[in-house]
C-alpha positions as CSV (number, residue, x, y, z in Angstrom):
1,X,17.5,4.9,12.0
2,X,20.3,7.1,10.2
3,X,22.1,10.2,11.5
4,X,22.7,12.4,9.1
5,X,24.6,15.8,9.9
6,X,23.5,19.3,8.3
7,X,26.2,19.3,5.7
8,X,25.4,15.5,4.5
9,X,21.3,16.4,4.0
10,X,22.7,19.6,2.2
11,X,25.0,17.8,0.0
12,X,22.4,14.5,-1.0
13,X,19.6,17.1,-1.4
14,X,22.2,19.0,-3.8
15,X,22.9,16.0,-5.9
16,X,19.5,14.9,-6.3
17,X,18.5,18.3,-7.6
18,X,21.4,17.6,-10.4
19,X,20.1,14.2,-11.4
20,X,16.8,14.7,-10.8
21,X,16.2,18.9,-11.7
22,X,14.1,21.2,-10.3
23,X,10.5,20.1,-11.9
24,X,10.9,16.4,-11.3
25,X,12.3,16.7,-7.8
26,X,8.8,16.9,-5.8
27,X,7.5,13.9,-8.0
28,X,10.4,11.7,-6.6
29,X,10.1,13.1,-3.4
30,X,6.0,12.0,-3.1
31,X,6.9,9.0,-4.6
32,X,9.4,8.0,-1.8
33,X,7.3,9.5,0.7
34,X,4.4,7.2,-0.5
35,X,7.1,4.4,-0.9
36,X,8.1,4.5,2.7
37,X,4.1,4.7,4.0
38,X,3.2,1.3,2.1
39,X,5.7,0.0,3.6
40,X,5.5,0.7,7.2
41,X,1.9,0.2,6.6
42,X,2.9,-3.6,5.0
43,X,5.1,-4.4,8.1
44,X,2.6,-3.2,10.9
45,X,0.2,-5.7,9.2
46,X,2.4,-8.5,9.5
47,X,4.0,-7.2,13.0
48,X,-0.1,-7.2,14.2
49,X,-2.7,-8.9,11.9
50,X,-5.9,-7.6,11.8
51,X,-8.3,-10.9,12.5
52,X,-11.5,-9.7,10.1
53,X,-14.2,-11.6,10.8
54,X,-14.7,-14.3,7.0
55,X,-18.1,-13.0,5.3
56,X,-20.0,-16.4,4.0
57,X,-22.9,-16.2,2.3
58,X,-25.8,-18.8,1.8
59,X,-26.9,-19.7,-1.9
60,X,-31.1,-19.8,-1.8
61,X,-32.9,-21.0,-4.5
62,X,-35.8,-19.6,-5.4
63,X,-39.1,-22.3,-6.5
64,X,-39.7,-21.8,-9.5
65,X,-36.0,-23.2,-10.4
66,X,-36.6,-26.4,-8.5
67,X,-36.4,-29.6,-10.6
68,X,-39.1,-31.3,-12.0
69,X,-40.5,-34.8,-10.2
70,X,-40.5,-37.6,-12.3
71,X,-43.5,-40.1,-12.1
């Protein structure tokens, strides 16, 4: 997708540990990383849906709730 060279990675990497610092870097870094798994997940779905079979279930009433004849 992108081709980046040693010194490029070095020098992003360097100016998100200014902006970011040292104790909030791995936070962002999961964050992206989880980012970027939803969605590739997201766009494999709609590449290939998944046909789930639709669950339908029947309503039974029980007797004693049946109504009342009128004479």
């Amino acid at each position: 997708m992108f081709s980046f060279s040693m010194p490029e990675l070095v020098v992003i990497l360097v100016i998100a540990l200014i902006v970011f610092g040292p104790g909030k870097l791995p936070e962002v870094g999961k964050a992206i990383g989880k980012g970027m798994q939803e969605f590739r997940r997201a766009s494999n779905e709609m590449m290939n849906p998944k046909e789930e079979p639709i669950k339908v279930e029947a309503k039974v009433e029980s007797d004693s709730k049946q109504p009342e004849e009128k004479k």
